[in-house]
Structures are given as C-alpha cells and as structure tokens.
C-alpha beads as a LAMMPS data file, in Angstrom:
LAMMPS data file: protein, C-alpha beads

94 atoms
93 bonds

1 atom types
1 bond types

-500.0 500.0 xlo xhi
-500.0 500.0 ylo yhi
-500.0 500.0 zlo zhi

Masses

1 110.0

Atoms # bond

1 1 1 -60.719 -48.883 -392.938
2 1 1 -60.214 -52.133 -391.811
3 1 1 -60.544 -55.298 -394.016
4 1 1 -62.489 -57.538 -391.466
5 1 1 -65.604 -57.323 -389.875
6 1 1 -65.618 -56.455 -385.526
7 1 1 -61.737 -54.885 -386.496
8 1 1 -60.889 -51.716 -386.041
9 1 1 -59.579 -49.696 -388.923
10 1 1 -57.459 -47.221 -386.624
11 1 1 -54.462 -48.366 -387.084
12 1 1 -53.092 -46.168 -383.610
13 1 1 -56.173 -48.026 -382.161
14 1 1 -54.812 -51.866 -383.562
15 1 1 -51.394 -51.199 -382.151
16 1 1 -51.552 -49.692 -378.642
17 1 1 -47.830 -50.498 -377.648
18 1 1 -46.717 -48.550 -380.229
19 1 1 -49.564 -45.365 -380.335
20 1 1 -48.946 -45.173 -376.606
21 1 1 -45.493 -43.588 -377.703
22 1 1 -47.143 -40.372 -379.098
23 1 1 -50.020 -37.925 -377.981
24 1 1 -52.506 -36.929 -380.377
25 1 1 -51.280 -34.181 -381.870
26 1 1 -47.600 -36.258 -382.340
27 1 1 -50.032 -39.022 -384.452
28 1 1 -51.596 -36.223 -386.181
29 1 1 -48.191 -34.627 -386.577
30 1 1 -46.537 -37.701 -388.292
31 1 1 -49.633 -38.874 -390.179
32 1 1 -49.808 -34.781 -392.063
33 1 1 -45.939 -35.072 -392.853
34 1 1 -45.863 -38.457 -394.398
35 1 1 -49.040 -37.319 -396.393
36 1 1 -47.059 -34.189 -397.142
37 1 1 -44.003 -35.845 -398.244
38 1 1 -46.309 -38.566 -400.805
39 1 1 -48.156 -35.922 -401.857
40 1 1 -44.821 -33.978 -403.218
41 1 1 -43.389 -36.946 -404.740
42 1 1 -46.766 -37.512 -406.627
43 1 1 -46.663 -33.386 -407.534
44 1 1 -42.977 -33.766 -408.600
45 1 1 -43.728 -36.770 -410.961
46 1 1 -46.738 -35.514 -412.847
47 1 1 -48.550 -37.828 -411.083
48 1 1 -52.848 -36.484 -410.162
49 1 1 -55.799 -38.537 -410.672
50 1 1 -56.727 -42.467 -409.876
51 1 1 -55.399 -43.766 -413.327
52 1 1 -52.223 -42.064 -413.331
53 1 1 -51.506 -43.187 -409.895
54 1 1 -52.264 -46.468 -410.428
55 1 1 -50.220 -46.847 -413.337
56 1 1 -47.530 -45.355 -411.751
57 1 1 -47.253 -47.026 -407.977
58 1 1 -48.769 -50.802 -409.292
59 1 1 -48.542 -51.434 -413.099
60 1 1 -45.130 -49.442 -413.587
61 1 1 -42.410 -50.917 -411.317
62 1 1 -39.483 -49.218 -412.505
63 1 1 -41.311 -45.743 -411.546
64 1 1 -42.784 -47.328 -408.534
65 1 1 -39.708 -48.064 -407.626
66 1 1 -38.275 -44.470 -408.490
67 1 1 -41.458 -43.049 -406.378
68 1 1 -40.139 -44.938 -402.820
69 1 1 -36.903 -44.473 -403.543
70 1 1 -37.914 -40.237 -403.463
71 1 1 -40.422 -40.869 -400.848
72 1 1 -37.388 -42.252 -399.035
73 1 1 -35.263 -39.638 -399.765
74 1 1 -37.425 -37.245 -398.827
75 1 1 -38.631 -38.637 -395.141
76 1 1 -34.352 -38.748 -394.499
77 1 1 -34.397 -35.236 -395.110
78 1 1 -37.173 -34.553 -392.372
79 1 1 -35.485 -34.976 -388.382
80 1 1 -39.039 -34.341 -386.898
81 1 1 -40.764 -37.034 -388.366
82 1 1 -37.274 -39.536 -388.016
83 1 1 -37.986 -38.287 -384.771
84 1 1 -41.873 -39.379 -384.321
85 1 1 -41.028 -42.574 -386.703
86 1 1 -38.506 -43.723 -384.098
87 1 1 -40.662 -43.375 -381.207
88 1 1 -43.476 -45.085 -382.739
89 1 1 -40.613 -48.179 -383.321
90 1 1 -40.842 -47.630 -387.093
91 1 1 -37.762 -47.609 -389.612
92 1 1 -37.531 -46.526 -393.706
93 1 1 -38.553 -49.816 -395.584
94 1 1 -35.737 -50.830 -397.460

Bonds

1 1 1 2
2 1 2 3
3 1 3 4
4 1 4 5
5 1 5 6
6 1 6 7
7 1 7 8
8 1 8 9
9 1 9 10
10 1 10 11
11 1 11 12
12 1 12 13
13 1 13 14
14 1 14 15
15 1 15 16
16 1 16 17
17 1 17 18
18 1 18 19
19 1 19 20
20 1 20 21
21 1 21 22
22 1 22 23
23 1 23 24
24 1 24 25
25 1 25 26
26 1 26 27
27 1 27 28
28 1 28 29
29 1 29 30
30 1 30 31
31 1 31 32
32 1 32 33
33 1 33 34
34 1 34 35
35 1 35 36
36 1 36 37
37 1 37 38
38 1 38 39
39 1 39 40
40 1 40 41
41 1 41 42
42 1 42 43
43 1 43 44
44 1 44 45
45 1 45 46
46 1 46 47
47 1 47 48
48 1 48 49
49 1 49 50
50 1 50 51
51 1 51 52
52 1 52 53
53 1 53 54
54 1 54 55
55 1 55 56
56 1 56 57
57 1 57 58
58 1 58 59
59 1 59 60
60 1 60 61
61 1 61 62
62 1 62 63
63 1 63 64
64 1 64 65
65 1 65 66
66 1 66 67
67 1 67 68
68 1 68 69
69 1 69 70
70 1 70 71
71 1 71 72
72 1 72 73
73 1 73 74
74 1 74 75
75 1 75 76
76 1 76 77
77 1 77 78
78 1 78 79
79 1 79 80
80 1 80 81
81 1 81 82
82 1 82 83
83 1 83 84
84 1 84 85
85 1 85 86
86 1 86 87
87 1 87 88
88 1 88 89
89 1 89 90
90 1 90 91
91 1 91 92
92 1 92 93
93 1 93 94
C-alpha cells in the first residue's frame, strides 16, 4: 500500500527499470521466497502474533539485529533468489 494519495502501492509498478528484469511468475517467484525465508526466521525464534513481532523486530534491537543477521544468512544460502535479487539490481543490506 502506498503512503500517498494518486501513488501506486506496487512496488514492481513504482520501479519499472528494475520489474522489467523479471516476468511475472520471476516477481511472484522472489516475492514467495523472501516471505518464505522471514517467515522461518520468525518460526525459528518463537516469534507469532503482532506483539511478539513487534517487540522483537522494533523495541528489541539486539534480537532485531539477530533476526537480519539470520534472514541474511538464510537468503545467502538460496542461489535462485541471489539469482532473481541480482537481476532485479538488488544486493543483501548490510
């Protein structure tokens, strides 16, 4: 969802140089991993439910920080979506 009025909220749709790289099914493709890959790392740490995540990505930055660095870790460990993350021109945050 987009946080302005008359702008889109699709971000593939905001950033046509870069969605141009990938078909549909490649944005769908790398969209369902990295929500895979978040989704384990929440799993992994105990982590379900609004509060918990809250506490745990925003008020907590030790185990924020713990959560991207696993995230990370993760996403290295995954060559397809390397692969679709370097097409779209997009590298691991540091």
């Amino acid at each position: 969802m987009a946080n302005r009025l008359g702008v889109s909220g699709n971000w593939f749709e905001a950033h046509p140089p870069e969605a141009a790289r990938l078909s549909s099914a490649e944005r769908k493709q790398y969209a369902d991993a990295i929500e895979v890959h978040y989704q384990a790392v929440l799993t992994a740490n105990g982590i379900s439910g609004a509060e918990q995540h809250y506490q745990a990505t925003i008020v907590d930055r030790q185990r924020s920080d713990a959560l991207r660095s696993q995230f990370q870790q993760r996403i290295q460990g995954d060559a397809a979506l390397l692969e679709l993350m370097g097409r779209l021109g997009k590298a691991l945050p540091a």
